[in-house]
C-alpha positions as CSV (number, residue, x, y, z in Angstrom):
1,X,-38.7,-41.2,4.4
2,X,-35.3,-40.2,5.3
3,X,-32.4,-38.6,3.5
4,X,-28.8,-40.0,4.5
5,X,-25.1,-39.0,3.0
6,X,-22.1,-40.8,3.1
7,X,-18.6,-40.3,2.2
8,X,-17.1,-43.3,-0.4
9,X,-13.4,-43.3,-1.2
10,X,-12.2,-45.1,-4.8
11,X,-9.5,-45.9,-6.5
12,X,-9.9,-45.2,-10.5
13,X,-7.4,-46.1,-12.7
14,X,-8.2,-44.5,-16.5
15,X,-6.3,-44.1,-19.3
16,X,-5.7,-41.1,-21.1
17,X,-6.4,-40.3,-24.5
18,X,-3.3,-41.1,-25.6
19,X,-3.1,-44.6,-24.4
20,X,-6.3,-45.8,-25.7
21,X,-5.1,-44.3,-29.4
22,X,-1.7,-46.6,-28.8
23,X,-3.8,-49.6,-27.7
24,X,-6.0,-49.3,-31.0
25,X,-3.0,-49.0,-33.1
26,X,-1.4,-51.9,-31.9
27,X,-4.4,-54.3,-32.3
28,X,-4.5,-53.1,-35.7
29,X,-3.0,-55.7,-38.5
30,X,-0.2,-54.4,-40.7
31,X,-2.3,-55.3,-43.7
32,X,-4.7,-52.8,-42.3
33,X,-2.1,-50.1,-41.1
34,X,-2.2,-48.2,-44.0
35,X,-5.7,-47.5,-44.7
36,X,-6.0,-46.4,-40.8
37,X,-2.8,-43.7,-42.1
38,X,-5.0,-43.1,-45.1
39,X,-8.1,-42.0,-43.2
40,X,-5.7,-40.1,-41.1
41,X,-4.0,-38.3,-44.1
42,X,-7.6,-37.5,-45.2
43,X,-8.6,-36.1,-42.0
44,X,-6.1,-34.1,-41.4
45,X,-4.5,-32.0,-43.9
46,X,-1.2,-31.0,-41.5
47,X,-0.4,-34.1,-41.8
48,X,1.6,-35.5,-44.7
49,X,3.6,-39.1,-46.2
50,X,6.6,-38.7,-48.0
51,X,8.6,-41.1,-50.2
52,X,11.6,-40.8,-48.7
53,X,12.7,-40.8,-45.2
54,X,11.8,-37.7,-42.8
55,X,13.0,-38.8,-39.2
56,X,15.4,-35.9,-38.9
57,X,13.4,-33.5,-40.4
58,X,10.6,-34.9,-38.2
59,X,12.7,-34.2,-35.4
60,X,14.1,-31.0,-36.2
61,X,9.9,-30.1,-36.7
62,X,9.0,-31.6,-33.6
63,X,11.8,-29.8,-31.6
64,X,11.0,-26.5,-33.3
65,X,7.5,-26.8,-32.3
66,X,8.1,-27.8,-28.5
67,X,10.7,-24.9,-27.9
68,X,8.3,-22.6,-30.1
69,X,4.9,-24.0,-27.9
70,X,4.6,-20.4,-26.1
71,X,4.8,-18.2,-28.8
72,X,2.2,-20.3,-30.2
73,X,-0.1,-21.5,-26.9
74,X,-3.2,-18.9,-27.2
75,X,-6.1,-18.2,-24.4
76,X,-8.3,-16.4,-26.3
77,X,-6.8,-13.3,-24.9
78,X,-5.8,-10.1,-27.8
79,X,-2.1,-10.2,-26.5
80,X,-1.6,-13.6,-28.0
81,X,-2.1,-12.7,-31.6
82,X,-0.1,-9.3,-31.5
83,X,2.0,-10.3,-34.2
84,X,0.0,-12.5,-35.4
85,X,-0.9,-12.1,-39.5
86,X,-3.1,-14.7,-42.1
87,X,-4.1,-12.4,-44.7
88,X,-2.3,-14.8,-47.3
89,X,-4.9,-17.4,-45.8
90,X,-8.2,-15.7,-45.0
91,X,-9.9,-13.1,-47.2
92,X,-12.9,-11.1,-46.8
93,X,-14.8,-13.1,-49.0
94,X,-15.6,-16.8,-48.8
95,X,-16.7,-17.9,-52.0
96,X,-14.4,-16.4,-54.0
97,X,-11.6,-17.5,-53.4
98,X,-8.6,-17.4,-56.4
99,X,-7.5,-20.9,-57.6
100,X,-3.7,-20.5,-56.8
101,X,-4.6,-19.8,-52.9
102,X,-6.2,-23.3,-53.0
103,X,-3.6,-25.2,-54.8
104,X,-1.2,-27.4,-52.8
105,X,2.1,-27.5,-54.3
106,X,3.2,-30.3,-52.3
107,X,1.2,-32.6,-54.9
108,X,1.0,-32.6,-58.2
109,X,-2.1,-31.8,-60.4
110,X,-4.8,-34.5,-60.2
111,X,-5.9,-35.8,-63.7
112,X,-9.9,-35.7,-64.0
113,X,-9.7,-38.1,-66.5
114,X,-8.2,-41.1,-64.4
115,X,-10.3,-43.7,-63.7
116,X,-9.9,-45.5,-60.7
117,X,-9.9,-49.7,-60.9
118,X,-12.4,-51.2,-58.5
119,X,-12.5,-55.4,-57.0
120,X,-15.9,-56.4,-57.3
121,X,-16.8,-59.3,-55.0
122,X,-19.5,-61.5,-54.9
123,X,-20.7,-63.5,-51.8
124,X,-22.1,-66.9,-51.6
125,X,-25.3,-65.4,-51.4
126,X,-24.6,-63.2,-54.9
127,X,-23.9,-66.5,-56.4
128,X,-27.2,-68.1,-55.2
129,X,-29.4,-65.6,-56.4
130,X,-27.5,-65.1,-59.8
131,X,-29.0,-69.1,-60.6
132,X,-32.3,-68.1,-58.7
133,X,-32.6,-66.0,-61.7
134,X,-32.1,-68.7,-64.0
135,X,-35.6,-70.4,-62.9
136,X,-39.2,-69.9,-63.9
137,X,-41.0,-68.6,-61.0
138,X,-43.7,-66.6,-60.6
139,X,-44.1,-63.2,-58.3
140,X,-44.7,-65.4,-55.0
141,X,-42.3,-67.7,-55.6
142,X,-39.6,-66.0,-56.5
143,X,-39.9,-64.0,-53.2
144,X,-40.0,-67.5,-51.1
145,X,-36.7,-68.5,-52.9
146,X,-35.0,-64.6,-52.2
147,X,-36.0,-65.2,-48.1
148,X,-34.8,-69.2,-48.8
149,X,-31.6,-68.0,-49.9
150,X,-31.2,-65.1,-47.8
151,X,-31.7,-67.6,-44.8
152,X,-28.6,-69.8,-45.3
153,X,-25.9,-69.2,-43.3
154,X,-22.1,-68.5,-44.3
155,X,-21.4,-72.4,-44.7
156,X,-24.6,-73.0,-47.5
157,X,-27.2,-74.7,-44.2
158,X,-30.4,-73.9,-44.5
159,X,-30.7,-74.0,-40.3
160,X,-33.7,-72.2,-39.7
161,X,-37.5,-73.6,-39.2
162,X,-39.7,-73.7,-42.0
163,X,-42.3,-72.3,-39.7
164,X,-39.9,-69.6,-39.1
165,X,-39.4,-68.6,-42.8
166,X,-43.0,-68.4,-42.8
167,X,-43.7,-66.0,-40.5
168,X,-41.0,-63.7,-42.2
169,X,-42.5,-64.2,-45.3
170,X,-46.1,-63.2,-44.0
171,X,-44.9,-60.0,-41.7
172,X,-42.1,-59.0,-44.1
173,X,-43.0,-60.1,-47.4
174,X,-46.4,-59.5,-46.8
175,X,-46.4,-63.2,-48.5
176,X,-48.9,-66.1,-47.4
177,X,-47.0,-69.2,-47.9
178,X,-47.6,-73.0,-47.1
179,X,-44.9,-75.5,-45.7
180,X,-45.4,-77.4,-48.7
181,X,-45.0,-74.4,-51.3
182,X,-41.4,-73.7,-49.2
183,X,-40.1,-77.3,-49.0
184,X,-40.9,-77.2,-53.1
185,X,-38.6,-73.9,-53.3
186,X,-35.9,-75.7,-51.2
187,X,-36.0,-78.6,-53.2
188,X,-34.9,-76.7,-56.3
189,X,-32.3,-74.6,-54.5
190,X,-30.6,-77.8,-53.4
191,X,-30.3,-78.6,-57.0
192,X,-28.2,-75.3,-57.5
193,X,-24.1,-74.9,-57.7
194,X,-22.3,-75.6,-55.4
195,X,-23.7,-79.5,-54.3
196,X,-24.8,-79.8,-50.8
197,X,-26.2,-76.1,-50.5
198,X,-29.7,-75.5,-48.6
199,X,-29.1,-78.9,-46.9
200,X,-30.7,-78.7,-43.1
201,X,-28.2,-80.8,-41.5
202,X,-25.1,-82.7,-42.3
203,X,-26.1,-85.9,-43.6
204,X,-28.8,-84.2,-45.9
205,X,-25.8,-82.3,-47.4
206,X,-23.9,-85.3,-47.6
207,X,-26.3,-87.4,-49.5
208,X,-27.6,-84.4,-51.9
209,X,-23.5,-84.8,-52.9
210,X,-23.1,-87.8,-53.3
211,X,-26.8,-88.4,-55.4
212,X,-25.8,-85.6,-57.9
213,X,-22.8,-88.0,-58.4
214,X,-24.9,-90.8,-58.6
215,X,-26.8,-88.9,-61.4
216,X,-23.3,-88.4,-63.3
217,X,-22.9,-91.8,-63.2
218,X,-21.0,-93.4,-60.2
219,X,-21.5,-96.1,-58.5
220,X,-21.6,-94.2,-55.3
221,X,-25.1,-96.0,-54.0
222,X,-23.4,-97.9,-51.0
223,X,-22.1,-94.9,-49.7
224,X,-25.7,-93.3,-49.8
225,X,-26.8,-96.6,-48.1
226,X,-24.2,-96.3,-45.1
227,X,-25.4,-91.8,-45.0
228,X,-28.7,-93.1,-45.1
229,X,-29.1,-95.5,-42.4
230,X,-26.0,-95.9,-40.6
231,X,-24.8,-91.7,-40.2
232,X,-24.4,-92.1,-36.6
233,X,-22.5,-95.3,-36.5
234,X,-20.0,-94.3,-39.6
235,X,-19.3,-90.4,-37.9
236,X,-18.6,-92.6,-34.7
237,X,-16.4,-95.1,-36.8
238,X,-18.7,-97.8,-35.9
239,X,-17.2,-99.5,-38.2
240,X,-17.6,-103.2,-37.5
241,X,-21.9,-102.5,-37.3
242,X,-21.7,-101.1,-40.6
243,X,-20.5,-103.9,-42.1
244,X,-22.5,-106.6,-40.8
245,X,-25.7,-104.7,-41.2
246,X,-24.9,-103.9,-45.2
247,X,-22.8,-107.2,-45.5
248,X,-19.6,-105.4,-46.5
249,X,-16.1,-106.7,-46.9
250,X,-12.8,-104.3,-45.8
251,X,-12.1,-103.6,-49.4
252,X,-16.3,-102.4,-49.6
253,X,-15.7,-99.9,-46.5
254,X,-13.0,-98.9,-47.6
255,X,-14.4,-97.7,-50.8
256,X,-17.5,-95.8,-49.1
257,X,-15.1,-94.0,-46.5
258,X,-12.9,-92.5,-49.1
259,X,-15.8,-91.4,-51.4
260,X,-17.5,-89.8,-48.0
261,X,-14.7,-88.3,-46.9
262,X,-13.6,-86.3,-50.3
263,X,-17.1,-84.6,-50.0
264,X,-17.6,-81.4,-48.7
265,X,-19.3,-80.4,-45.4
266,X,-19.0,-76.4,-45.9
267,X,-20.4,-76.1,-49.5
268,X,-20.8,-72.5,-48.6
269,X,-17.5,-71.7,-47.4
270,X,-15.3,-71.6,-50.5
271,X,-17.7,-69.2,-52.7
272,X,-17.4,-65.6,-53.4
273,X,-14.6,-63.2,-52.6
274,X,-13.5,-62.9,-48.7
275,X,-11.0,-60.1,-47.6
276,X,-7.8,-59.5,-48.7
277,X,-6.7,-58.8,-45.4
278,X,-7.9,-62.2,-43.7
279,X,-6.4,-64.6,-47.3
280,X,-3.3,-64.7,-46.1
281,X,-1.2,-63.7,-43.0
282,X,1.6,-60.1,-43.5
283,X,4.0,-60.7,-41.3
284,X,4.7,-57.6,-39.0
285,X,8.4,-58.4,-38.3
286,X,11.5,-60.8,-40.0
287,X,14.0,-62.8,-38.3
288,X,17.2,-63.6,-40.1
289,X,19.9,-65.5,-39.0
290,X,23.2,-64.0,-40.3
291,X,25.5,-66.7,-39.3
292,X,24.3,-67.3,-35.7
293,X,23.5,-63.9,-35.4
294,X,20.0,-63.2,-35.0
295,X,18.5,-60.0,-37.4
296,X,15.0,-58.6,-36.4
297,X,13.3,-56.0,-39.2
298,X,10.2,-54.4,-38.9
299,X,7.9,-54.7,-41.8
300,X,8.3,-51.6,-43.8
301,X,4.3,-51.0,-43.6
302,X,4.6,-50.5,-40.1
303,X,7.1,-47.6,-40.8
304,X,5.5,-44.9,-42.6
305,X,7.6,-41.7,-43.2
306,X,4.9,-38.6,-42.0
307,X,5.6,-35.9,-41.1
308,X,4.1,-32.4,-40.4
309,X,2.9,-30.0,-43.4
310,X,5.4,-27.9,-44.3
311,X,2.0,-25.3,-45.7
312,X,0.9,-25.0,-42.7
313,X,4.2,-24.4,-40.7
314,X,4.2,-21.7,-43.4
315,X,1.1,-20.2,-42.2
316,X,2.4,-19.9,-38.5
317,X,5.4,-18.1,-39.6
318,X,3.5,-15.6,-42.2
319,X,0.8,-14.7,-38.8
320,X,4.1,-14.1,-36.8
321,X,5.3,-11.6,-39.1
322,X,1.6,-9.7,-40.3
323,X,0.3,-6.7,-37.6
324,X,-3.3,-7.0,-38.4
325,X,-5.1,-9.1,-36.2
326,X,-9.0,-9.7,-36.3
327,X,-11.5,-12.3,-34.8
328,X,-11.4,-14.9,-38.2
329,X,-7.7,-14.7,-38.1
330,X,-7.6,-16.0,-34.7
331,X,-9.6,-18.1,-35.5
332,X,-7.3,-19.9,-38.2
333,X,-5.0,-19.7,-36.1
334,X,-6.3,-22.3,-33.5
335,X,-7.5,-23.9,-36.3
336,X,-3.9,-25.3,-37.5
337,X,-2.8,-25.1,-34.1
338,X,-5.5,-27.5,-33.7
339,X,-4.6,-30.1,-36.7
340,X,-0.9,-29.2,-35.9
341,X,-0.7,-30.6,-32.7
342,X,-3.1,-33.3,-33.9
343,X,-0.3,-34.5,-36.8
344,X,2.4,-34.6,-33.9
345,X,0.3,-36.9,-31.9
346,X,-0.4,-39.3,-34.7
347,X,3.0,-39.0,-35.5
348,X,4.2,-39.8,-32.0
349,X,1.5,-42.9,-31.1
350,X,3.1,-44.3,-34.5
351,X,6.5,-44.1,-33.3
352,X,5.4,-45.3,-30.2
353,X,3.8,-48.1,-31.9
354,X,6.9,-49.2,-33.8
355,X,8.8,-48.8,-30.4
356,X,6.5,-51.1,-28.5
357,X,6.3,-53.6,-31.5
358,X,10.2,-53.6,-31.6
359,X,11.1,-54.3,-28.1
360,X,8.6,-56.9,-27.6
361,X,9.9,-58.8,-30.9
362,X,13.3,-58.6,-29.3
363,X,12.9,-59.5,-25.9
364,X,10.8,-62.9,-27.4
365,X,13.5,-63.5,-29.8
366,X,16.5,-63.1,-27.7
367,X,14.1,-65.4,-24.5
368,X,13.5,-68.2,-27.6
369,X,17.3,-67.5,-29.4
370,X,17.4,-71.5,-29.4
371,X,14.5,-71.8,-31.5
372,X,14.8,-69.2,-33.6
373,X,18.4,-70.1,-34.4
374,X,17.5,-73.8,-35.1
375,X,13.5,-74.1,-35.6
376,X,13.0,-77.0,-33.3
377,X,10.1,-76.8,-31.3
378,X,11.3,-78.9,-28.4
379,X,14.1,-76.4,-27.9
380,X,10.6,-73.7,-26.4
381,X,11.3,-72.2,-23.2
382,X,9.1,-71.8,-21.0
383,X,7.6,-68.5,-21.0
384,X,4.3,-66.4,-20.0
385,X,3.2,-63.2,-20.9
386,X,5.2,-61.4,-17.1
387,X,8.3,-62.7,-18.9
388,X,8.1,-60.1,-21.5
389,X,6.7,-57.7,-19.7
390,X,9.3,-57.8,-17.0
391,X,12.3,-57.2,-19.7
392,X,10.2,-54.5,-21.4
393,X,8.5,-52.9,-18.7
394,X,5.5,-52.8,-21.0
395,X,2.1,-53.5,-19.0
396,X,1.3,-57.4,-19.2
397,X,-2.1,-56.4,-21.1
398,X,0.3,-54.5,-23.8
399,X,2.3,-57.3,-24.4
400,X,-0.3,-59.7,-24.5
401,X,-2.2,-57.5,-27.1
402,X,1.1,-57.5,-29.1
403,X,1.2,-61.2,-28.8
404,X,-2.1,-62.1,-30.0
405,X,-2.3,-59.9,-32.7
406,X,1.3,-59.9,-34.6
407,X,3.4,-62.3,-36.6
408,X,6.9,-63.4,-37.2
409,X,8.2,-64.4,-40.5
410,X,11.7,-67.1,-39.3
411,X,13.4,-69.0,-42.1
412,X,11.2,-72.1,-40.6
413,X,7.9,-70.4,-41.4
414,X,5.4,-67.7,-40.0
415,X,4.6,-67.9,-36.8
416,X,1.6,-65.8,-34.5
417,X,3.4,-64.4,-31.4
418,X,1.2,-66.2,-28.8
419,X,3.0,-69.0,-30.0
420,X,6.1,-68.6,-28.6
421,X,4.3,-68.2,-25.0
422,X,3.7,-71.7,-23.0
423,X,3.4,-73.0,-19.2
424,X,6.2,-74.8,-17.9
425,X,6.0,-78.5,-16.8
426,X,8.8,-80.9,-14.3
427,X,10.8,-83.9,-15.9
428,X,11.5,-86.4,-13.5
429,X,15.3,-84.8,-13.0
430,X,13.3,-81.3,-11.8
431,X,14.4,-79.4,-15.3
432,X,11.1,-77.2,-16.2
433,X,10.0,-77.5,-19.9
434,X,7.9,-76.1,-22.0
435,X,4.3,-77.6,-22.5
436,X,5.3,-76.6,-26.4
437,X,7.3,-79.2,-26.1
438,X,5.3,-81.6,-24.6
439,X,2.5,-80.9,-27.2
440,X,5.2,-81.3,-29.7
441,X,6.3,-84.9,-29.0
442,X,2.5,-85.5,-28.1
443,X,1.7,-84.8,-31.6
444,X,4.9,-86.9,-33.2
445,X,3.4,-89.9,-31.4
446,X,-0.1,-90.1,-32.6
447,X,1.4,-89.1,-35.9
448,X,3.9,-91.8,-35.8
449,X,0.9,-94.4,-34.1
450,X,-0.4,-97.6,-35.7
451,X,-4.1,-96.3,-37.5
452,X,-5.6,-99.4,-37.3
453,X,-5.0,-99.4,-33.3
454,X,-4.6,-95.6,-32.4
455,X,-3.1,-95.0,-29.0
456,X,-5.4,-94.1,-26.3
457,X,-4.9,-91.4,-23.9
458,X,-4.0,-94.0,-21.3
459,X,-0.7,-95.4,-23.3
460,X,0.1,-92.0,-24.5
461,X,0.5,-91.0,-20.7
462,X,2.7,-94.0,-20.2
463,X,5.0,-93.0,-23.1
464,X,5.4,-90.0,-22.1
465,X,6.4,-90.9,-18.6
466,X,8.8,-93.0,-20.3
467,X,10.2,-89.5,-22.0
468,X,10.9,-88.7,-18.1
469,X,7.3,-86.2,-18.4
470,X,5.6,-86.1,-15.4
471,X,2.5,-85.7,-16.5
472,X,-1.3,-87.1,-16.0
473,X,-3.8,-88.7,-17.9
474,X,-6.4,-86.0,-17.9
475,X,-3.2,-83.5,-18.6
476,X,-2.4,-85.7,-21.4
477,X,-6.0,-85.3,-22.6
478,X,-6.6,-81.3,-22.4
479,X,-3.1,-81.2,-24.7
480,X,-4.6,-83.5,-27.3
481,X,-7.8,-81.5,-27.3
482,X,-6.0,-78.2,-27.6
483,X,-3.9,-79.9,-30.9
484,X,-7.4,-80.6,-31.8
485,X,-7.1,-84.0,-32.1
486,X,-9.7,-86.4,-31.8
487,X,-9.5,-89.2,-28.9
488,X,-8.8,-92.9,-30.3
489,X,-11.2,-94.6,-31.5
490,X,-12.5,-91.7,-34.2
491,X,-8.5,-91.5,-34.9
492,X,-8.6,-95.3,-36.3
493,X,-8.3,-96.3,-39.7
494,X,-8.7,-99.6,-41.7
């Protein structure tokens, strides 16, 4: 056994403190901004939020502080806190403290009486077990429907083995259950609000629909023939096998697709409460155009006025002018040095954020001016994520983070910022165009296209080359997948 060393040289790139904080902030959604400012707030009581605006004060604080840093800088050492007094602050006895030394003037007195209103949600689940309740079952059975229920995923499919849901029940439940006993307790569940829930597959959840309408009276039994034994040929639009195995006219198939296709294939995903955050989309900036000039705002959220506690800028000044210096008074002292510098450098990566936000809004809006000044799509430049970054001399991964996460509210809707951002493609005179707009007048042509005999990939490549496109077949096909549209033949209609 032998012992060797060896000399390695790296290259380690890390980021400091600072910029991981900035890269958090601005992934976070401006929905969400200000309960990350309200956990901050809470943290850290040197840190405050005013109604109205503090950027010069801010800056008068912040400059104050910076030319003031070595009167304030401490080692540990006694000549630090020479003149250095917090008797106002810390007194010889901890718990009793007077009232008044504890009040903060800056806020008014809380009333004890105030009740705060709360949202209660419920989930899908909630609402499942709320009608389990409504049943008669006994001691066992009521735990087989609890690990039934708890078992369906987010879109009401009960997608687990039965075998499976046994052996829960018998190692967490401490429950011995047959197949038989847990096929009864999904039976009944399927019966429950809303229809299709606790189906195992698609089809099952299909046809428990469409027999609680036959129940309620409609005449809905050829469509439950076609679910029954023809599923794979009708989601394949098979259409023509359909009818010659059931004997059905047009007008007959006509009738089944349309009752089919007004079911629902997510039961599950409509019930109970989801966040208020991810209902509907805050835009994070506004584009106005003021008479062919374009007007970019920040959204307001993203804006907080903060600033630094003016108490505890206070409390530097009265150690300053006290004599009397002993170990807990030094100790307070890098304790609101401490939350101090920590409310500047919140202060600053929000700033920073709003700076970073700003310039990458602008650079997009003045590289896509033509769209945003007339909302059609087809007038897209070409542009990648180095485009931006080159004009703000952000870091490619900033402005992608930016562009994936934010949203611009124009006069022609709200639009994510990764949708501005597209590969470039030739015309047959050289020009390079956007693939947005190539995906654009993809779209307008199987929009615009004949149902009953849907284009095919093939003749949309010819009409494009037509356009003066070059472009290929299999091309022509990832575009139509990423529109998520479906090829041809599931595209055609009677």
């Amino acid at each position: 056994m032998s012992l060797s060393q060896s000399l390695q040289q790296k290259l380690l790139q890390k980021l400091s403190p600072q910029q991981i904080q900035l890269m958090k902030l601005l992934q976070v959604p401006t929905a969400n901004l200000e309960e990350r400012i309200k956990e901050e707030l809470e943290e850290n009581p040197a840190l405050e939020v005013t109604e109205e605006s503090h950027d010069d004060n801010f800056e008068e604080q912040q400059d104050e502080f910076e030319s003031g840093e070595d009167e304030y800088e401490m080692d540990g050492s006694e000549d630090e806190y020479e003149n250095i007094d917090i008797s106002e602050y810390v007194s010889d006895g901890d718990d009793d403290v007077a009232d008044y030394k504890l009040r903060d003037d800056n806020y008014p007195d809380s009333d004890e009486k105030k009740t705060l209103p709360f949202k209660i949600e419920s989930s899908f689940h909630d609402v499942l077990l709320d009608q389990l309740g409504m049943l008669s079952l006994d001691e066992k059975s009521f735990k087989i429907a609890e690990q039934v229920v708890g078992s369906l995923d987010d879109d009401g499919y009960l997608r687990r083995e039965i075998s499976s849901i046994v052996d829960d029940l018998a190692f967490r439940q401490n429950v011995d259950a047959s197949d038989e006993e847990i096929e009864e307790i999904i039976h009944q569940i399927q019966q429950f609000d809303p229809p299709g829930v606790c189906a195992r597959d698609l089809r099952e959840c299909l046809l428990l629909q469409l027999r609680r309408q036959l129940v309620a009276g409609k005449d809905v039994n050829l469509a439950i023939q076609v679910l029954d034994k023809y599923f794979e040929e009708f989601t394949k639009k098979h259409y023509e096998k359909i009818q010659r195995g059931l004997n059905l006219n047009d007008d007959q198939l006509r009738e089944v697709i349309n009752a089919i296709i007004k079911l629902n294939p997510k039961p599950g995903g409509n019930v109970g409460e989801i966040n208020k955050a991810e209902s509907y989309v805050v835009p994070d900036f506004f584009i106005l155009n003021s008479g062919g000039k374009l007007e970019l705002t920040l959204n307001a959220k993203n804006a907080p006025d903060l600033r630094i506690s003016e108490g505890y800028r206070d409390m530097l000044k009265e150690y300053d002018k006290g004599a009397k210096k002993d170990k807990r008074q030094k100790e307070a002292v890098m304790f609101i040095k401490q939350k101090i510098d920590s409310a500047k450098w919140f202060i600053d990566m929000i700033k920073q954020r709003q700076h970073t936000l700003l310039s990458t809004m602008d650079a997009i809006m003045n590289y896509q001016r033509e769209f945003f000044l007339t909302g059609d799509e087809t007038s897209l430049r070409p542009m990648i994520l180095k485009d931006i970054a080159e004009v703000t001399g952000l870091d490619i991964s900033t402005v992608s983070r930016v562009a994936n996460s934010k949203f611009v509210q124009t006069e022609f809707g709200t639009y994510r910022l990764k949708f501005f951002f597209s590969e470039s493609l030739s015309t047959e005179s050289g020009e390079e165009v956007s693939t947005r707009e190539v995906k654009k007048i993809l779209s307008d042509l199987i929009e615009g296209e004949e149902k009953r005999k849907p284009l095919s990939d093939e003749r949309l490549t010819e009409l494009l080359q037509e356009k003066g496109y070059n472009i290929a077949r299999r091309t022509v096909a990832k575009y139509r997948e990423q529109l998520n549209i479906p090829v041809a033949r599931l595209r055609k209609e009677l």
